[in-house]
Backbone as a printed PyTorch tensor [residue, N CA C, xyz], in Angstrom:
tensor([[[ 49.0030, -73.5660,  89.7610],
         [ 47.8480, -72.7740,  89.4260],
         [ 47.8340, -72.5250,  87.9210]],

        [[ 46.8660, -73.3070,  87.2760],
         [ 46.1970, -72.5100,  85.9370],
         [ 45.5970, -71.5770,  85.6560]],

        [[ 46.1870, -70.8090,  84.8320],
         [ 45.4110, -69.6840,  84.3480],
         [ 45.3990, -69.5420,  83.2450]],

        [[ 43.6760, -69.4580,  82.9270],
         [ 43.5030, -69.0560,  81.3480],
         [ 42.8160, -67.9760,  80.5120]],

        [[ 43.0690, -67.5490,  79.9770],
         [ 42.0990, -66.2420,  79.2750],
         [ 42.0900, -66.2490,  78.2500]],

        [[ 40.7330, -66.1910,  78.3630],
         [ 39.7780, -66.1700,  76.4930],
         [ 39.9290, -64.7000,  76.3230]],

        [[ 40.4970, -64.8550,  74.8890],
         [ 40.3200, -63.9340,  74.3180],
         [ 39.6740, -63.3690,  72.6750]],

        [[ 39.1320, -64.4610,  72.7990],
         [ 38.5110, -64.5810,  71.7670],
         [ 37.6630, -63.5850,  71.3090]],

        [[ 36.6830, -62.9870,  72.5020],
         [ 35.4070, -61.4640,  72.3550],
         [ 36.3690, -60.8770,  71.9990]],

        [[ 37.8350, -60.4930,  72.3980],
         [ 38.4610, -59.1370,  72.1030],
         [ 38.8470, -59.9130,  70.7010]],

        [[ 39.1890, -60.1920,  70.4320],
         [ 39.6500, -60.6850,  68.8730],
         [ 38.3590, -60.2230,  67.5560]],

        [[ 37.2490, -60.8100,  68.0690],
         [ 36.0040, -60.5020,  67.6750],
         [ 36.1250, -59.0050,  67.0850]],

        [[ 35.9770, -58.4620,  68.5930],
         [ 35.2690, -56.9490,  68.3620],
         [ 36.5470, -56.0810,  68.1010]],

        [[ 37.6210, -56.9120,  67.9030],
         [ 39.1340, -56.0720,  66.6730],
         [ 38.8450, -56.1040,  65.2060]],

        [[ 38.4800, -57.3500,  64.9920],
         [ 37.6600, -57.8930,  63.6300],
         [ 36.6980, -56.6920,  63.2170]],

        [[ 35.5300, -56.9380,  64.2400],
         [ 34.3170, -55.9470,  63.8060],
         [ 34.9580, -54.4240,  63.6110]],

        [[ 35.3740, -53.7900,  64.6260],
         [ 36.2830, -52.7900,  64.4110],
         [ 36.6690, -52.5920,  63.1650]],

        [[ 37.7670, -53.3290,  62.7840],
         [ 38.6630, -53.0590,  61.4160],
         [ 37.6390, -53.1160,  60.4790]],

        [[ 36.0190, -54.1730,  59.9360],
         [ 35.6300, -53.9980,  59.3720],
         [ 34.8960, -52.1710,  59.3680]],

        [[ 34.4210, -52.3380,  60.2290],
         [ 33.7520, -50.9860,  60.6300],
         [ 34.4100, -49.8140,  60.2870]],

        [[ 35.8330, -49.5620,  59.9810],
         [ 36.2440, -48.5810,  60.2350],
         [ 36.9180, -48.6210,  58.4250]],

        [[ 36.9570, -49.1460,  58.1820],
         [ 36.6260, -50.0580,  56.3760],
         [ 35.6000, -48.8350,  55.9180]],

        [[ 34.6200, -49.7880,  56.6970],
         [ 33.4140, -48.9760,  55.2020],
         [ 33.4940, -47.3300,  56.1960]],

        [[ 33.6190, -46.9440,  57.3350],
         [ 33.4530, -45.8340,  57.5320],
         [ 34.4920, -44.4820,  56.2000]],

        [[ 35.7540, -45.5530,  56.2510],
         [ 36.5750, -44.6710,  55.4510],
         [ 35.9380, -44.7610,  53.7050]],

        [[ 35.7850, -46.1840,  53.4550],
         [ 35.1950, -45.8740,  52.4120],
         [ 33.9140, -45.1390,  52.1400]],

        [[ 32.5220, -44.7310,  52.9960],
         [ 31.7650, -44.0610,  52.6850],
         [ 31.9400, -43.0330,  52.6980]],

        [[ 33.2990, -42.2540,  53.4610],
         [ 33.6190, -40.5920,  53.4330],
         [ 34.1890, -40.8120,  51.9750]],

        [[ 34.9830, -41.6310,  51.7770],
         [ 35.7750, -41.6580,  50.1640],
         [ 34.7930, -41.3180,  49.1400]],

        [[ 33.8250, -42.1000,  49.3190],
         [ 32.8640, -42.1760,  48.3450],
         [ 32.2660, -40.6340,  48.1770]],

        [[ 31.7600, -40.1850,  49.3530],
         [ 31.0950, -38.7310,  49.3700],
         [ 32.7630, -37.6020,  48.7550]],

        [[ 33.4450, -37.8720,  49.5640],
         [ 34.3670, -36.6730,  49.3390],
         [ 34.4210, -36.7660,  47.6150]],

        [[ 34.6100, -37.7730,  46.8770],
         [ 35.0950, -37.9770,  45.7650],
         [ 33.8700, -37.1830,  44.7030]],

        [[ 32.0250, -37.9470,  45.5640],
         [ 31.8070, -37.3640,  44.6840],
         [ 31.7710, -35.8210,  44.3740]],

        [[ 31.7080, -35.5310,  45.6580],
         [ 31.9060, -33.5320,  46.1460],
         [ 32.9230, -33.1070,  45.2740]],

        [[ 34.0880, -33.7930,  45.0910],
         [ 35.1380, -33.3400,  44.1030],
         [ 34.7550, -33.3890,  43.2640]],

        [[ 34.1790, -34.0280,  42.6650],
         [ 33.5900, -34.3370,  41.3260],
         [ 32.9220, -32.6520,  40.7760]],

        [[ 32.1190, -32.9010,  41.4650],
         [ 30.2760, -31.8570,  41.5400],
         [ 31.3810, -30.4330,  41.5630]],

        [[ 32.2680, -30.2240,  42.4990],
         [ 33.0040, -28.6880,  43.1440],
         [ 34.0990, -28.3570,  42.1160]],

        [[ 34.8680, -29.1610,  41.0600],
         [ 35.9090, -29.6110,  39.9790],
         [ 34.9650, -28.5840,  38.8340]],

        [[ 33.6570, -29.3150,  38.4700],
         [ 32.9420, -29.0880,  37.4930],
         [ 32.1760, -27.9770,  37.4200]],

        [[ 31.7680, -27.9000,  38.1540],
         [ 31.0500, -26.2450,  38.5960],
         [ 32.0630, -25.1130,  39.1550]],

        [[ 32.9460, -25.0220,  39.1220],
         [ 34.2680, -24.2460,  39.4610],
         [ 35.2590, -24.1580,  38.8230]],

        [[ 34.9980, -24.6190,  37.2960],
         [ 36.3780, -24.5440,  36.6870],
         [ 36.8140, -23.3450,  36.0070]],

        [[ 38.0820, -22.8520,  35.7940],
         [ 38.0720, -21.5610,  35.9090],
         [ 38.2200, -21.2040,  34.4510]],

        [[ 37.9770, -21.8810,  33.3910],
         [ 38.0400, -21.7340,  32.3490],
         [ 36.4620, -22.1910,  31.5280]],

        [[ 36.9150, -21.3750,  30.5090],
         [ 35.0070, -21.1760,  29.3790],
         [ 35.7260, -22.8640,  28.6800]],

        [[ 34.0920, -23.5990,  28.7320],
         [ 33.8220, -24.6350,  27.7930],
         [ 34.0290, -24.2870,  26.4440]],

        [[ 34.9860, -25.3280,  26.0310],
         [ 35.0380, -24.8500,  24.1720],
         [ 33.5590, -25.9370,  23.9350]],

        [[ 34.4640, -27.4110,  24.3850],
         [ 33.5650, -28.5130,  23.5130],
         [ 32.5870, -29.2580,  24.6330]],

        [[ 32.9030, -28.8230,  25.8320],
         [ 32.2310, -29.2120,  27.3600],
         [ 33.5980, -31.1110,  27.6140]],

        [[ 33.8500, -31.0910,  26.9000],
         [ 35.0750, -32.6010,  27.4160],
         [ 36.0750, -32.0930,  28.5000]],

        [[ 36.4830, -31.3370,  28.5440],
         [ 37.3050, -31.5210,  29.6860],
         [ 36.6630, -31.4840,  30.8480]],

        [[ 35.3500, -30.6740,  31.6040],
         [ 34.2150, -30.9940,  32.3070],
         [ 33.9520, -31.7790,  31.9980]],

        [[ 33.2620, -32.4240,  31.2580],
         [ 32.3520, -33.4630,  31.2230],
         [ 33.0340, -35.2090,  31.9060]],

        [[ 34.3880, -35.1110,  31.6670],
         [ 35.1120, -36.2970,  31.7360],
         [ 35.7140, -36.3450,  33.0460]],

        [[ 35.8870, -35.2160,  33.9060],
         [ 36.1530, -34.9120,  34.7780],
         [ 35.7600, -35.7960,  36.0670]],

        [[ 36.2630, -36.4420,  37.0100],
         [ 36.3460, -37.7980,  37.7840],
         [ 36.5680, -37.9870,  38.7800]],

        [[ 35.5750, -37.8940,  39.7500],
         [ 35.8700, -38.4280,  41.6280],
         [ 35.9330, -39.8470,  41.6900]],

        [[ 37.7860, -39.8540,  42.3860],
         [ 37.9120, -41.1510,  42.5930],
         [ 38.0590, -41.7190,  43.9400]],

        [[ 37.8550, -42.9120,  43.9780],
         [ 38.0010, -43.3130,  45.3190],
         [ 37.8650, -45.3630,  45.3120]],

        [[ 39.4170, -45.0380,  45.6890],
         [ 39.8840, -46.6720,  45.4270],
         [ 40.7460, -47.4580,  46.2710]],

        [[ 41.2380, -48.7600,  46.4190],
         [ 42.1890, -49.1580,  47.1520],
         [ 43.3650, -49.1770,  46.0410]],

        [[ 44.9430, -48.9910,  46.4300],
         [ 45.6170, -49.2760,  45.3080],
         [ 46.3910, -50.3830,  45.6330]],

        [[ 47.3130, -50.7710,  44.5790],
         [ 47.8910, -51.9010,  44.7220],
         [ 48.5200, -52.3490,  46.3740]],

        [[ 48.7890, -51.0080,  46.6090],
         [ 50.0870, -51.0880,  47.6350],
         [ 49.2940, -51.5410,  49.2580]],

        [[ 48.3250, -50.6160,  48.9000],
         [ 46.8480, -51.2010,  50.2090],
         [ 46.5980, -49.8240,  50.8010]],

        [[ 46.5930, -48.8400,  49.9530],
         [ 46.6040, -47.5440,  50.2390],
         [ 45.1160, -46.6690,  49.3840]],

        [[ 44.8170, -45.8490,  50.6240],
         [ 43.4200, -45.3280,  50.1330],
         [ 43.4370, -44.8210,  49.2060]],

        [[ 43.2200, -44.0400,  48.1940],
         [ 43.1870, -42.7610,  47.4250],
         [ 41.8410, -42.4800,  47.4030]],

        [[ 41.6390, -41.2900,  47.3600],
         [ 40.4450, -40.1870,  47.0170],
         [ 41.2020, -39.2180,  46.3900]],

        [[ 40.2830, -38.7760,  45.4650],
         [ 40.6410, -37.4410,  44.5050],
         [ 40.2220, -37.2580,  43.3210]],

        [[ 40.0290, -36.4250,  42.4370],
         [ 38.9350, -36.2030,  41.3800],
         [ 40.5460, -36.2350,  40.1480]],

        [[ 40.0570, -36.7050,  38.9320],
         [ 40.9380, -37.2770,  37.3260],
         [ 40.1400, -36.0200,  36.4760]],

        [[ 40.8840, -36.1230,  35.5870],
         [ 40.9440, -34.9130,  34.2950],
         [ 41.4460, -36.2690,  33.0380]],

        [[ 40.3010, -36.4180,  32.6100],
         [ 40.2810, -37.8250,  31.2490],
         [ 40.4040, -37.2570,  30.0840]],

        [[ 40.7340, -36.0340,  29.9430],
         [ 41.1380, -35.7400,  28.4630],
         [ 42.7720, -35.4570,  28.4430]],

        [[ 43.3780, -35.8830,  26.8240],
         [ 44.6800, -35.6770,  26.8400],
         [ 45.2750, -34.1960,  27.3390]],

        [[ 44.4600, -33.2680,  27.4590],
         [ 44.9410, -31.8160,  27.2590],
         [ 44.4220, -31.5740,  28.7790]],

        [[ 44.0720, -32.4350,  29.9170],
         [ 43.9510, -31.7370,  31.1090],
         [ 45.1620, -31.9470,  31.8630]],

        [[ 46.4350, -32.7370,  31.5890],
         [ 47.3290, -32.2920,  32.4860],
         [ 47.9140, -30.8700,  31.7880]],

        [[ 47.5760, -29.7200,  30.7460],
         [ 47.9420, -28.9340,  30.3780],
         [ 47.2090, -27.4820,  30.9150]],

        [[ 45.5800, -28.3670,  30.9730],
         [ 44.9380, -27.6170,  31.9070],
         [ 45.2830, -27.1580,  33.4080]],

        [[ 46.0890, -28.0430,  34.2220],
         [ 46.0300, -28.3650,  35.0180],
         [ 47.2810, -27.6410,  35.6150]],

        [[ 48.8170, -27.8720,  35.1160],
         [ 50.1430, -27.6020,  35.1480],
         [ 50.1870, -26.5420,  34.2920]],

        [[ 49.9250, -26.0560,  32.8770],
         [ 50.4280, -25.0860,  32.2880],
         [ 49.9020, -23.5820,  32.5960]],

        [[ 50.1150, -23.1190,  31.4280],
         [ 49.6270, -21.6470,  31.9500],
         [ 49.3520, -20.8640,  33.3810]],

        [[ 50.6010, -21.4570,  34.2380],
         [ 50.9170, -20.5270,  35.2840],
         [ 49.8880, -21.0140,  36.3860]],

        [[ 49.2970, -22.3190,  36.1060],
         [ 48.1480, -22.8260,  36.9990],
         [ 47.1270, -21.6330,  36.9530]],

        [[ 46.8000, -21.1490,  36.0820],
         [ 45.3590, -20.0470,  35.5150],
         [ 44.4070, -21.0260,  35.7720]],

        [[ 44.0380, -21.7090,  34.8610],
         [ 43.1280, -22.9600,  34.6130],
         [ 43.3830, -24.3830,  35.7480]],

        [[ 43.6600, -23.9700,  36.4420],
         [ 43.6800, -25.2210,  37.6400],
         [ 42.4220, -25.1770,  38.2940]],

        [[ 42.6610, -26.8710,  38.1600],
         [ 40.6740, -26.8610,  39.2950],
         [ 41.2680, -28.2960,  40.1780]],

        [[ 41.8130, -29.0430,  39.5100],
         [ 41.7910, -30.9660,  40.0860],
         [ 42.6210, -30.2860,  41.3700]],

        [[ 43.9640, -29.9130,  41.6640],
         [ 44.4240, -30.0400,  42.7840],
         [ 43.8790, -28.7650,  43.9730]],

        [[ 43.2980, -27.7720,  43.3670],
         [ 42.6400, -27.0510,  44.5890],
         [ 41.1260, -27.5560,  44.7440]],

        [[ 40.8720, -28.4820,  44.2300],
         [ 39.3190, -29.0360,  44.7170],
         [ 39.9850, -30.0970,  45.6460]],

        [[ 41.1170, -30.9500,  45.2250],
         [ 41.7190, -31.7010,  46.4720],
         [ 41.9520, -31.0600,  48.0000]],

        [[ 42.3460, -29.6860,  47.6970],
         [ 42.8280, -29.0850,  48.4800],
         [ 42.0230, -28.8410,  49.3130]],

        [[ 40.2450, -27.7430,  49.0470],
         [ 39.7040, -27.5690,  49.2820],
         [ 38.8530, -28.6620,  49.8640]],

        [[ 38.6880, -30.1280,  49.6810],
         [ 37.9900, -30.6530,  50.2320],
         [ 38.7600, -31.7730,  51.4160]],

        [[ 40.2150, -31.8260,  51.1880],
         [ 40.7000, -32.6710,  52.2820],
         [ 40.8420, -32.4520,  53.7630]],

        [[ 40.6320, -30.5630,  54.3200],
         [ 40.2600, -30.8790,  55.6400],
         [ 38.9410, -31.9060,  56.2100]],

        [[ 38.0430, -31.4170,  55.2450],
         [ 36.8010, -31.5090,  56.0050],
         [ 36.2940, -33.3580,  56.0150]],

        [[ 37.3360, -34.0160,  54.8850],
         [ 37.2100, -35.4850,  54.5000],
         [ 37.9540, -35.5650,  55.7100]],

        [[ 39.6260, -35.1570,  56.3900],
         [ 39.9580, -35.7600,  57.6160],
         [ 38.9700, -35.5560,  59.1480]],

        [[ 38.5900, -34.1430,  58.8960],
         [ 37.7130, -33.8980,  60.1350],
         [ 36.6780, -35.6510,  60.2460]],

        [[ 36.0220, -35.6490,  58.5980],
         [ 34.8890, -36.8050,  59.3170],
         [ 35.5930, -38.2790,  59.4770]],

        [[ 36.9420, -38.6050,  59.0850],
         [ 37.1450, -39.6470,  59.0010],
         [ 38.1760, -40.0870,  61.1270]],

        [[ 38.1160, -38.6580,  61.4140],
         [ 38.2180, -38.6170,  62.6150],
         [ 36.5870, -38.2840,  63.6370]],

        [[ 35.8140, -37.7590,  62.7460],
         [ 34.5390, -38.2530,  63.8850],
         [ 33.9250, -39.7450,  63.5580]],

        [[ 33.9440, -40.2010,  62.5370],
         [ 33.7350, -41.8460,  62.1600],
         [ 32.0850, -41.9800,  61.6010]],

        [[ 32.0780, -40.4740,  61.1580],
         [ 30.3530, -40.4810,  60.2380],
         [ 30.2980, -41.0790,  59.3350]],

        [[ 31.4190, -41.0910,  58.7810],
         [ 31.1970, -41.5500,  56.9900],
         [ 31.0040, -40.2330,  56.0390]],

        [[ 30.7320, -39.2780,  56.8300],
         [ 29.9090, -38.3350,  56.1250],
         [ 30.6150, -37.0650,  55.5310]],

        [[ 31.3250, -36.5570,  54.5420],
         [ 31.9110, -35.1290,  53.8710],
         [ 30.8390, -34.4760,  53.7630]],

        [[ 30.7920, -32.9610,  54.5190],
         [ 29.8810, -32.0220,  54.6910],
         [ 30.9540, -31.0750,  53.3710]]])
């Protein structure tokens, strides 16, 4: 007795899957990052001297070398890791806007919207 099984549809719709679930993570990336962005800049807890450390301020969202997601908002001036780490974390905004926005990026990347509310 021969027996054979195609399995080819399930191979398929593993394919479609993995693509699918691709851009789902990347379109929450995309939103969460820019929310970090927008929530970084309008929340920072310190007065504009020259507006650069806002202004340069950066939602990211990338693959990295290793094949690993990242999302999270950059500080592009030399003096924001000082912003950031010094003064007793007074002036911190980059890691509590991470903070603040990574439940709600896992909530959607477990309902499969794409979507950061």
């Amino acid at each position: 007795m021969n027996l054979r099984i195609d399995i080819d549809g399930v191979l398929a719709g593993l394919v479609r899957y993995a693509t699918d679930m691709t851009a789902c993570v990347e379109s929450a990336g995309r939103n969460a990052a820019s929310g970090m962005e927008d929530y970084a800049k309008n929340n920072r807890p310190w007065t504009d001297r020259t507006g650069n450390a806002r202004r340069t301020m950066e939602g990211v969202c990338a693959w990295n070398q290793q094949g690993q997601f990242v999302v999270g908002v950059e500080g592009h001036m030399p003096y924001s890791v000082f912003l950031e780490l010094g003064y007793g974390g007074k002036y911190s905004i980059l890691a509590p806007t991470v903070h603040h926005f990574a439940p709600a990026f896992l909530l959607e990347l477990a309902d499969g919207s794409g979507r950061v509310r």
